[in-house]
C-alpha positions in Angstrom: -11.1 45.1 6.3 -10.3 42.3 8.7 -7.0 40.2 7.4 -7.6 36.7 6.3 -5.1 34.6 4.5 -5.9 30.7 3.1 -3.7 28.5 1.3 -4.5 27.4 -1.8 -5.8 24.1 -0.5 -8.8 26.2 0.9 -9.3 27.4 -1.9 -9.8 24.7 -4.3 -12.4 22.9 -1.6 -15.3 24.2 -2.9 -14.4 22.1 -6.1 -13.4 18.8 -4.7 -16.4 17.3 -5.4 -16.7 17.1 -8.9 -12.3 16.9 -9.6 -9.4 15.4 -7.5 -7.1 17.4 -6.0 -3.8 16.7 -7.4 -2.1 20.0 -6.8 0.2 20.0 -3.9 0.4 22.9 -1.6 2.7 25.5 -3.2 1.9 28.6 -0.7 -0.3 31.2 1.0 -2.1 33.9 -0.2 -3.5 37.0 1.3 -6.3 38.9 1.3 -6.5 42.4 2.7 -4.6 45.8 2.4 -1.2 46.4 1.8 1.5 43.6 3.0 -1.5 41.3 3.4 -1.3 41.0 -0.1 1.9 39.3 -0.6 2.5 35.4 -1.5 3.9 33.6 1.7 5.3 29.7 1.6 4.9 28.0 5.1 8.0 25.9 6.2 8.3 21.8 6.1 10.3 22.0 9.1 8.8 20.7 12.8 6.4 23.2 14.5 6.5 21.6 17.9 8.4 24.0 19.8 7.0 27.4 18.9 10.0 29.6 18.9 8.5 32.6 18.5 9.1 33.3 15.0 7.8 29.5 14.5 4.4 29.9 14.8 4.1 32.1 12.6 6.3 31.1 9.3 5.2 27.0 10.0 1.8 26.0 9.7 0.8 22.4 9.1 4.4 20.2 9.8 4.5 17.8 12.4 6.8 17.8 15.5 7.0 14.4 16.0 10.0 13.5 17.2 10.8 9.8 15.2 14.3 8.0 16.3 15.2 4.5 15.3 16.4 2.6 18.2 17.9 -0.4 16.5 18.5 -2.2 13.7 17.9 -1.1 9.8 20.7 -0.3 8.7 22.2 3.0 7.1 22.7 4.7 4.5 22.1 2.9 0.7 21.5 -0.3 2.6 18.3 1.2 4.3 14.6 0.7 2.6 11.3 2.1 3.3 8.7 -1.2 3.1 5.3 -1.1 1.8 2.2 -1.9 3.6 0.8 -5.7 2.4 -3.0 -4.6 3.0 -3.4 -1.9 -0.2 -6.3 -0.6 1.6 -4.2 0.9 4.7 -3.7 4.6 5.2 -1.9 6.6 8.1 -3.9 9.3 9.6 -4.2 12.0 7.4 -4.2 15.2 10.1 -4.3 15.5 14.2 -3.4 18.3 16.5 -0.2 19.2 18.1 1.0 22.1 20.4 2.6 25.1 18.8 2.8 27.8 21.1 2.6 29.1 24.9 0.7 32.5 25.8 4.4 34.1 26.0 5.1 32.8 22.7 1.7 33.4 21.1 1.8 36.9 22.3 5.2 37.6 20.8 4.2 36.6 17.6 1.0 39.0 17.7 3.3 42.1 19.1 5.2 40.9 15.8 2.5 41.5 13.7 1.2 44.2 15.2 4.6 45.9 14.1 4.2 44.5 10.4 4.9 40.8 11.1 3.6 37.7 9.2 0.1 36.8 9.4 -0.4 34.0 12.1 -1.8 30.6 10.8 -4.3 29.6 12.8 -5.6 26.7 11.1 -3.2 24.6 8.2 -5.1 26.3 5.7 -5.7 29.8 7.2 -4.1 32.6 8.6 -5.3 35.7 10.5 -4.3 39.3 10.7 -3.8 41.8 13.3 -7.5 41.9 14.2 -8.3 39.0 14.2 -5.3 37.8 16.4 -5.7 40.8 19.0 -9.9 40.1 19.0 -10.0 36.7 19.7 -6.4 36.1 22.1 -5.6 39.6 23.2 -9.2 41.1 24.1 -11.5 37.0 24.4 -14.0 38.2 22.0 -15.3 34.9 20.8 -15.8 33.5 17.3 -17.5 31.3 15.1 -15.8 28.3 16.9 -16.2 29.5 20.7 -14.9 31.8 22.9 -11.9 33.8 22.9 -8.5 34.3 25.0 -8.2 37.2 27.6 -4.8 38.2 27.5 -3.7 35.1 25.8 -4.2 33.0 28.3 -1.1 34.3 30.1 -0.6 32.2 33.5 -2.2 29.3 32.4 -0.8 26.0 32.3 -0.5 24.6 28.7 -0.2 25.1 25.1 -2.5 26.8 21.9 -2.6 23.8 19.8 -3.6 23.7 15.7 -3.5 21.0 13.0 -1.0 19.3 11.6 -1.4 17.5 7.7 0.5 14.0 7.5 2.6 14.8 4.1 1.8 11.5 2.6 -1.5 12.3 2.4 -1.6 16.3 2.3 -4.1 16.0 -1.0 -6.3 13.7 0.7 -10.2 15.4 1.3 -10.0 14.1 5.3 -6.4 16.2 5.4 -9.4 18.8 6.1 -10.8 17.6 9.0 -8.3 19.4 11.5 -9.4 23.0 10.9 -10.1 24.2 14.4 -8.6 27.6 14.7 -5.9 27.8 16.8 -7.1 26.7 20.6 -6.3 26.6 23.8 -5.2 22.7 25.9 -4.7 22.5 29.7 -1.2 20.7 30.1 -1.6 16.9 30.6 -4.3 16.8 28.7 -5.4 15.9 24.6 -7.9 16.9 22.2 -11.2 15.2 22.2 -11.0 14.8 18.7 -7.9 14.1 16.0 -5.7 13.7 19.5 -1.6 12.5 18.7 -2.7 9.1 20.6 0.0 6.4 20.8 -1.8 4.6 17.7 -1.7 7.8 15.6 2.6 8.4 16.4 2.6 4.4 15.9 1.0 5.0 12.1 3.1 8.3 11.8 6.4 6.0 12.5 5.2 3.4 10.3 6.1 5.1 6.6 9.7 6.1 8.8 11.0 2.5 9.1 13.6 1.5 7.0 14.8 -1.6 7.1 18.1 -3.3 5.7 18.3 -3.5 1.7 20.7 -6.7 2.0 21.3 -9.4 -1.5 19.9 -12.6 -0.5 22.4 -15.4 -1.7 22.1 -17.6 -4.9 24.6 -21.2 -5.3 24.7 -21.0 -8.0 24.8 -17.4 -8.3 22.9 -15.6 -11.0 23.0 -18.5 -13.3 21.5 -21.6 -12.7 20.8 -24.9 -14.7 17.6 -26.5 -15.5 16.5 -29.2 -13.2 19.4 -28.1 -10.7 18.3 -26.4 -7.4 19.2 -23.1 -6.4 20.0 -22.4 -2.9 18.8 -19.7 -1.4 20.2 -18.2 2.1 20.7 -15.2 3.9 23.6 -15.1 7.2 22.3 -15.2 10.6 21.8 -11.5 12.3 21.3 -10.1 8.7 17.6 -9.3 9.4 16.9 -8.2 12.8 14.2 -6.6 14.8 13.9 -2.8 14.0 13.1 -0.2 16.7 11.9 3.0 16.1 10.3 5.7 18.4 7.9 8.3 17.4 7.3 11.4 20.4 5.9 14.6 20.5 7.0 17.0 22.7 5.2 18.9 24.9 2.8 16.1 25.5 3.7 13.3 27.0 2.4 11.0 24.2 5.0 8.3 22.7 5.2 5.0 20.9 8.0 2.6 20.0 7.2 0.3 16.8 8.8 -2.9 16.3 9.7 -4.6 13.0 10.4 -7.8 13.1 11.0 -9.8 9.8 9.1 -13.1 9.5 9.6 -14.7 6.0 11.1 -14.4 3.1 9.1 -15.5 -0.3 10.3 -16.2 -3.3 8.7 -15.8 -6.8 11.3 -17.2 -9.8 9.7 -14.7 -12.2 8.6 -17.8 -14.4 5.9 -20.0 -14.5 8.0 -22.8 -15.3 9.9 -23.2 -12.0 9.6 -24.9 -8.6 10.0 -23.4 -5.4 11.3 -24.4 -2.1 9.1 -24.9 -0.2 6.6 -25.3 -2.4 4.4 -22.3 -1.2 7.8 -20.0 -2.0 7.5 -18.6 1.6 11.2 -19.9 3.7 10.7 -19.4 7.4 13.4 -16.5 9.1 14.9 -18.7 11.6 15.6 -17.5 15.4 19.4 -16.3 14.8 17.8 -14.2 12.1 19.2 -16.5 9.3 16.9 -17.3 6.3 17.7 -20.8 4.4 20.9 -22.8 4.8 24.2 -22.0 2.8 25.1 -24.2 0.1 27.9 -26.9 1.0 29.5 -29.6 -1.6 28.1 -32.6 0.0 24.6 -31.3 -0.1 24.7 -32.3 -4.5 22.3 -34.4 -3.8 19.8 -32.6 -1.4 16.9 -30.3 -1.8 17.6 -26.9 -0.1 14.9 -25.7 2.3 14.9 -23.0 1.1 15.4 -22.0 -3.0 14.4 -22.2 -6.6 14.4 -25.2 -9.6 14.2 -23.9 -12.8 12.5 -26.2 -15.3 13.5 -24.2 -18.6 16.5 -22.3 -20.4 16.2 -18.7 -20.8 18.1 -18.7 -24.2 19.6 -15.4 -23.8 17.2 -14.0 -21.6 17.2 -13.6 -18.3 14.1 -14.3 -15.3 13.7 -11.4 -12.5 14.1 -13.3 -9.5 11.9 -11.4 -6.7 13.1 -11.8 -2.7 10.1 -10.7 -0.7 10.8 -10.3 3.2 7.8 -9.8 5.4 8.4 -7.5 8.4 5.6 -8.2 10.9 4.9 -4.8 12.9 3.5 -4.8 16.4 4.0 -1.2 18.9 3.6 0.3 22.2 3.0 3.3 23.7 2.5 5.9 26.6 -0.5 4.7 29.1 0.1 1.2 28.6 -1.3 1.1 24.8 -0.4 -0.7 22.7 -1.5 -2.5 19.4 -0.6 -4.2 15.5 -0.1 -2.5 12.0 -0.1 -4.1 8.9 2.6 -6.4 7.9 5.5 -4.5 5.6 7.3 -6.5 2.5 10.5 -5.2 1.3 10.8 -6.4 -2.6 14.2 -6.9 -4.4 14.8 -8.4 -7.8 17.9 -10.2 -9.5 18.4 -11.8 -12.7 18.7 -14.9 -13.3 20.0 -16.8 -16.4 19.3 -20.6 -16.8 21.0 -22.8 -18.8 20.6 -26.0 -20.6 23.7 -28.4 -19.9 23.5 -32.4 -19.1 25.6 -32.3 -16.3 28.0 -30.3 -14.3 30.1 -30.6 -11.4 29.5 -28.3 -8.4 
């Protein structure tokens, strides 16, 4: 009996039109004789550069390569944003390169002596005959023609699909089920290719952005009918740079958040903002608002809050909104926009009822 060995996601497709998938992936499962039997978990890790061992214990992670250039922050202070449009989705699967014909042959000498099943697809995996049939020998299967000799002096990679973890539940995760096939170096995929646009998206979920208090005069308590200021220092939000890669190909993009506004919603109905649509402009040094001075009593900030009520004991949840606007560009010339990103943070705010005060 020839070895085949699916995940569990294959096996629940039958059902996916009548229930949702809500199970994530938890392992493989064989189906054969003897060591084809056993459970085996695939690795999270990056599958890029087939290792030898690699192609055969990783199926389904990405190798993109993501590094951020600039800006951010570290640590706490960095944030992931959200995407404004609710409707937007990354890609949910392409193809990457996972192996030469040196190491491709290794890992099929490796099973041949006992080794792991090779995954050929994200979902499936193939035994000993089925490896040695279709790479070793060229018989051809359902999906084309085989590999004499695995392809052994040829120039390029075996490539196989790759499932974006944010949306490894998702039925079009499915789409990128080619067995394991053969690309001429230089060259991509006709279909579910790692375009520039597609690492751009990848990158997109991997920017964080800085997670820095905006500033309140006064701070955290306020008085009705008195403004609150609100600023944030020059150079506190800055452009962010991040690069997504994947090696092996040539294929790159750089994506660039740049942050735009910042709006303000007083968590009340019974409040004024400044300006009036809530939304302060970030202004060229990177500055949002101006900070609060003594002589400026008698001046409406451009950019803050004017409570009209008392909490009594309560409090409001002030909500800082900062828009990031995100633009990228990549190998060949390509380049493109993404859907704005808002990073939300919330504060407190308790208002009191006093007929004057000195500031």
């Amino acid at each position: 009996m020839r070895e085949v060995k699916r995940t569990n996601r294959g096996l629940v497709l039958a059902s996916l039109t009548a229930v949702v998938l809500t199970v994530p992936i938890t392992g493989t499962y064989g189906y054969g004789e003897a060591d084809d039997m056993a459970p085996s978990t695939p690795s999270r890790g990056p599958s890029g550069s087939a290792s030898g061992s690699s192609l055969t214990a990783e199926a389904g992670a990405s190798g993109i390569k993501i590094t951020q250039l600039s800006g951010g922050g570290s640590g706490a202070s960095a944030r992931a944003f959200a995407p404004v449009d609710p409707n937007w989705e990354p890609p949910a699967c392409w193809y990457e390169p996972v192996a030469t014909p040196e190491q491709l042959k290794g890992a099929v000498e490796r099973l041949k002596e006992g080794g792991n099943l090779v995954p050929v697809t994200p979902t499936l995996s193939w035994g000993k005959d089925l490896m040695v049939d279709h790479y070793e020998k060229g018989e051809g299967q359902a999906d084309g023609e085989g590999y004499r000799d695995f392809n052994l002096g040829e120039d390029g990679y075996f490539w196989r699909g790759v499932i974006n973890e944010s949306r490894q539940n998702d039925i079009d995760s499915y789409d990128c089920e080619r067995n394991l096939f053969w690309q001429d170096a230089n060259t991509l995929p006709d279909d579910h290719a790692p375009t520039p646009d597609v690492l751009a998206a990848y990158a997109y979920d991997r920017i964080e952005v800085p997670g820095t208090r905006i500033e309140l005069k006064p701070a955290a308590r306020s008085i009705v009918n008195l403004p609150t200021w609100v600023w944030l220092d020059k150079g506190t939000f800055k452009e962010v740079l991040v690069r997504a890669e994947l090696p092996n190909t040539g294929v790159w993009a750089e994506t660039t958040a740049k942050p735009v506004a910042l709006r303000l919603d007083p968590g009340t109905e019974d409040a004024e903002t400044y300006p009036v649509s809530g939304d302060c402009e970030i202004n060229r040094d990177g500055s949002i608002g101006t900070p609060y001075a003594k002589s400026d009593i008698d001046r409406t900030p451009p950019c803050g809050i004017r409570y009209l009520r008392a909490t009594n004991g309560e409090t409001y949840r002030l909500k800082a909104s900062i828009t990031w606007e995100i633009s990228w560009e990549g190998s060949g010339g390509a380049q493109g926009d993404l859907p704005d990103g808002t990073f939300e943070t919330t504060q407190d705010m308790a208002v009191q009822e006093i007929q004057s005060i000195n500031r």
